[in-house]
ZAPA-366597 format. One record per atom (N, C-alpha, C): x, y, z; residue number from 1; chain; atom name; residue in one letter. Coordinates in steps of 0.1 Angstrom, whole numbers, plus 5000, padded with zeros to 4 digits. Example, Ala and Ser with C-alpha at 12.3 -4.5 7.8 and 13.67 -1.06 7.14 Angstrom:
<rs>
    X    Y    Z num chaine atome residu
 5132 4943 5078   1      A     N      a
 5123 4955 5078   1      A    CA      a
 5132 4967 5078   1      A     C      a
 5128 4978 5071   2      A     N      s
 5137 4989 5071   2      A    CA      s
 5129 5000 5079   2      A     C      s
</rs>
This chain:
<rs>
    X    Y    Z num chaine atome residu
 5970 3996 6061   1      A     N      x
 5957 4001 6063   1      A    CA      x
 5947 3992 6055   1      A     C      x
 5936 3989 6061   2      A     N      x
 5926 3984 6054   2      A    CA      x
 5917 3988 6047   2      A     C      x
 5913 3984 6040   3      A     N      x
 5904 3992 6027   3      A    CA      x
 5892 4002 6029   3      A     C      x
 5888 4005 6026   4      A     N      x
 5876 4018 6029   4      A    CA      x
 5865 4011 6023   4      A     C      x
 5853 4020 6023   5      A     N      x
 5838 4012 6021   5      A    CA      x
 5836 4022 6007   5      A     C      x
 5835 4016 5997   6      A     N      x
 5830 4021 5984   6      A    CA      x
 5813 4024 5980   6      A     C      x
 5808 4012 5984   7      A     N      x
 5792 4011 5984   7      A    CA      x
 5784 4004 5996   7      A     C      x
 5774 4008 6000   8      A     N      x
 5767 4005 6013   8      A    CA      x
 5754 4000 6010   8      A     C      x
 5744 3987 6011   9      A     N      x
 5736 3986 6012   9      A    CA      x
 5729 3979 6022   9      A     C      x
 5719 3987 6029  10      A     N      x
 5712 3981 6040  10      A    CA      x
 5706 3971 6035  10      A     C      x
 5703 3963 6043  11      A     N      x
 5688 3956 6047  11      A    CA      x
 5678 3956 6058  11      A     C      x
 5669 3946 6055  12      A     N      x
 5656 3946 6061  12      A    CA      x
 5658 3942 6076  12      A     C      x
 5672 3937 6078  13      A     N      x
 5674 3931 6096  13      A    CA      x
 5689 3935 6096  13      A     C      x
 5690 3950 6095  14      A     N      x
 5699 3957 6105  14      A    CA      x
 5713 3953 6099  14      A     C      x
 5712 3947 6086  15      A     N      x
 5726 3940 6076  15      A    CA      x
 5733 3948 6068  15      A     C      x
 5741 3953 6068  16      A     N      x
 5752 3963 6057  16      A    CA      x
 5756 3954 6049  16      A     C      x
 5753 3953 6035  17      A     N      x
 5763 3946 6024  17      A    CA      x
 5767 3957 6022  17      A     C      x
 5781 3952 6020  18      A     N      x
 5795 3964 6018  18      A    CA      x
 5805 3957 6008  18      A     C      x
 5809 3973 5997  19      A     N      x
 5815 3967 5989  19      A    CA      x
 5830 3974 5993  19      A     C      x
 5842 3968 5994  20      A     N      x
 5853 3974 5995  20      A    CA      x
 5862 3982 5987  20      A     C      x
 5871 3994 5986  21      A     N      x
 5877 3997 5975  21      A    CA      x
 5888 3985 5969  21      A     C      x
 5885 3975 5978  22      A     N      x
 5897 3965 5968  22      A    CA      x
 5890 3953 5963  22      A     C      x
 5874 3960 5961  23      A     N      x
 5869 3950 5954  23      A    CA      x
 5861 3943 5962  23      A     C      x
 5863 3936 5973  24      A     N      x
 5858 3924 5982  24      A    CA      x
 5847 3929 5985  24      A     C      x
 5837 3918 5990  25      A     N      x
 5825 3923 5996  25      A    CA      x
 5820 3916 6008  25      A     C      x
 5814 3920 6015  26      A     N      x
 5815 3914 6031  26      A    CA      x
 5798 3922 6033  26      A     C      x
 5791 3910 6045  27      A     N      x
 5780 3919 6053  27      A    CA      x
 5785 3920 6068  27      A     C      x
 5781 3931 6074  28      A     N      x
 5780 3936 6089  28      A    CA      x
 5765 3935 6089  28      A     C      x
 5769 3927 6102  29      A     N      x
 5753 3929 6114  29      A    CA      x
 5754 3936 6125  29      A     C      x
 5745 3947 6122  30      A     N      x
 5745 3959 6131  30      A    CA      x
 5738 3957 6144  30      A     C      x
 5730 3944 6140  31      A     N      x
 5719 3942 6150  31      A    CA      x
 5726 3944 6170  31      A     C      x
 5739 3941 6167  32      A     N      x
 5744 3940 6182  32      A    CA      x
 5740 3956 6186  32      A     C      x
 5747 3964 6175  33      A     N      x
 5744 3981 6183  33      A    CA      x
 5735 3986 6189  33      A     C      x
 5720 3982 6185  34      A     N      x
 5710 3986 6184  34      A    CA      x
 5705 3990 6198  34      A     C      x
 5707 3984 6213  35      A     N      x
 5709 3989 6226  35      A    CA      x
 5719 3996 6231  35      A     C      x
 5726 4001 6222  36      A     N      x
 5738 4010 6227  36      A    CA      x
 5738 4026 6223  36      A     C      x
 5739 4032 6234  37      A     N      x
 5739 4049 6233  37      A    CA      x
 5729 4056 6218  37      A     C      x
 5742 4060 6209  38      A     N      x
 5739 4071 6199  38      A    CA      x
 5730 4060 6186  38      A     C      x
 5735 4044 6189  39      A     N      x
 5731 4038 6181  39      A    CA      x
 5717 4035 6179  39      A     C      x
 5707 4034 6192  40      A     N      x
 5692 4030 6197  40      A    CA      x
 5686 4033 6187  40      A     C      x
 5688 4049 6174  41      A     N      x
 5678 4052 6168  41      A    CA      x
 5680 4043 6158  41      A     C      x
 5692 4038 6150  42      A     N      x
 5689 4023 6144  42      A    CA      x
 5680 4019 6143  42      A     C      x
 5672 4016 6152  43      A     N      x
 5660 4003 6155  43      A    CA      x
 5653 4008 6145  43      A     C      x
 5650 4022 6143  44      A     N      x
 5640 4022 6134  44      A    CA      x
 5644 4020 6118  44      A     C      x
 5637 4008 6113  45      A     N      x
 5648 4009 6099  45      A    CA      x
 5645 4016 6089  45      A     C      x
 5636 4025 6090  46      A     N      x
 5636 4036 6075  46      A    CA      x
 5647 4046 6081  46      A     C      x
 5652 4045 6092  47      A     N      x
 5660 4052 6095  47      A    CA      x
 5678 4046 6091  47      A     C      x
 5674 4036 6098  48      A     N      x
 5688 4026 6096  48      A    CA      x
 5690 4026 6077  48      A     C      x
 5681 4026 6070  49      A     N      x
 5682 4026 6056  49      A    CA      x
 5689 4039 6046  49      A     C      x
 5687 4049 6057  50      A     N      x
 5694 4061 6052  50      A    CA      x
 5708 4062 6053  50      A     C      x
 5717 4050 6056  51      A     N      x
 5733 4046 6057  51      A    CA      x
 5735 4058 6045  51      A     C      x
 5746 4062 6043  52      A     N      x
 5751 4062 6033  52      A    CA      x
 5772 4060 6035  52      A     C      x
 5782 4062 6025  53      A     N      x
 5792 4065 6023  53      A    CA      x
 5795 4079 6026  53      A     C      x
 5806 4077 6032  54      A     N      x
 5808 4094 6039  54      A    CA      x
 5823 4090 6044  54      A     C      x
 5832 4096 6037  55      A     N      x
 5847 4093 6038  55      A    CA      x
 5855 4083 6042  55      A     C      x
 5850 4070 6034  56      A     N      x
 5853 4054 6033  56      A    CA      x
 5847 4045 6043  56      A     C      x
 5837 4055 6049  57      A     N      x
 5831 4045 6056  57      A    CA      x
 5816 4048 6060  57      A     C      x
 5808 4040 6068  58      A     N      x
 5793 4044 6068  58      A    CA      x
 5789 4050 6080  58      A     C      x
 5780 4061 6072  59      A     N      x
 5770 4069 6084  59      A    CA      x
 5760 4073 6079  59      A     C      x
 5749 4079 6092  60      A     N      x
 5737 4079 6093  60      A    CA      x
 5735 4095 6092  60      A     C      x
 5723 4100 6088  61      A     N      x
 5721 4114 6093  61      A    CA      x
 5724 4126 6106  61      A     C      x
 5725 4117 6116  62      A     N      x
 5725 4118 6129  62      A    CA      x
 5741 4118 6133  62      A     C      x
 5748 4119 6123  63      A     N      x
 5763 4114 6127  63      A    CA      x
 5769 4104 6130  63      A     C      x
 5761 4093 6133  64      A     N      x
 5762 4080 6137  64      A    CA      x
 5773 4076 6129  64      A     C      x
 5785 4062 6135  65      A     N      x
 5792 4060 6118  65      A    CA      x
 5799 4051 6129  65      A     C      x
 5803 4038 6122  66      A     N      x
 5812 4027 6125  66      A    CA      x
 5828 4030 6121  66      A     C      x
 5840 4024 6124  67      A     N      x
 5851 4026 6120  67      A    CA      x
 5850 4015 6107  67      A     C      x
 5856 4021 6097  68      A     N      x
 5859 4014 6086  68      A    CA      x
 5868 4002 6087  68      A     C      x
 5878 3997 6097  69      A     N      x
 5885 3990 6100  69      A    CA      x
 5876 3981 6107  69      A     C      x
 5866 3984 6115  70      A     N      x
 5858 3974 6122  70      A    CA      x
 5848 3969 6111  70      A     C      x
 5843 3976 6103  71      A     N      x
 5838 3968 6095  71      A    CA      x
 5844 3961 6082  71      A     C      x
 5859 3965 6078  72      A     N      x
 5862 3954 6072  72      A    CA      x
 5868 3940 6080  72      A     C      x
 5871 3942 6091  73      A     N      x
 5877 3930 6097  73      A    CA      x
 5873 3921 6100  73      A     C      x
 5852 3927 6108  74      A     N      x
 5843 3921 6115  74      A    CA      x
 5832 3917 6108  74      A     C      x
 5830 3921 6085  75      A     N      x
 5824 3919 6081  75      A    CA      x
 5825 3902 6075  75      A     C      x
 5817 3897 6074  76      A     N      x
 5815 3884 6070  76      A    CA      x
 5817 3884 6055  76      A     C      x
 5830 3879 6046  77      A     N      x
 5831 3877 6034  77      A    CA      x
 5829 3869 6025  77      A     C      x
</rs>
């Protein structure tokens, strides 16, 4: 199993710095989702900024949430 997401911080262009429970740190670029379904409200980023941690991995108020496996694997370290 791959590690879970311990801390989450957005940025200004759609970027997740993420810190892993084994320490490592990696960014996700969300920007691909941002035309896709549940993801579109993204775009707005005081919204996108409200990520938080939510059982090893990230989500949005709205339910929104990536697999923790996809973003350790597909995050840039």
């Amino acid at each position: 199993m791959n590690p879970r997401i311990h801390e989450v911080i957005p940025t200004d262009d759609y970027k997740l710095k993420l810190v892993f429970t084994n320490g490592e740190s990696g960014v996700y670029d969300c920007s691909y989702l941002l035309d896709f379904g549940v993801f579109q409200e993204l775009k707005d980023i005081a919204y996108f900024k409200r990520v938080v941690v939510l059982d090893g991995t990230v989500a949005w108020p709205h339910e929104q949430d990536i697999c923790p496996d996809t973003l350790y694997l597909d995050s840039v370290k």
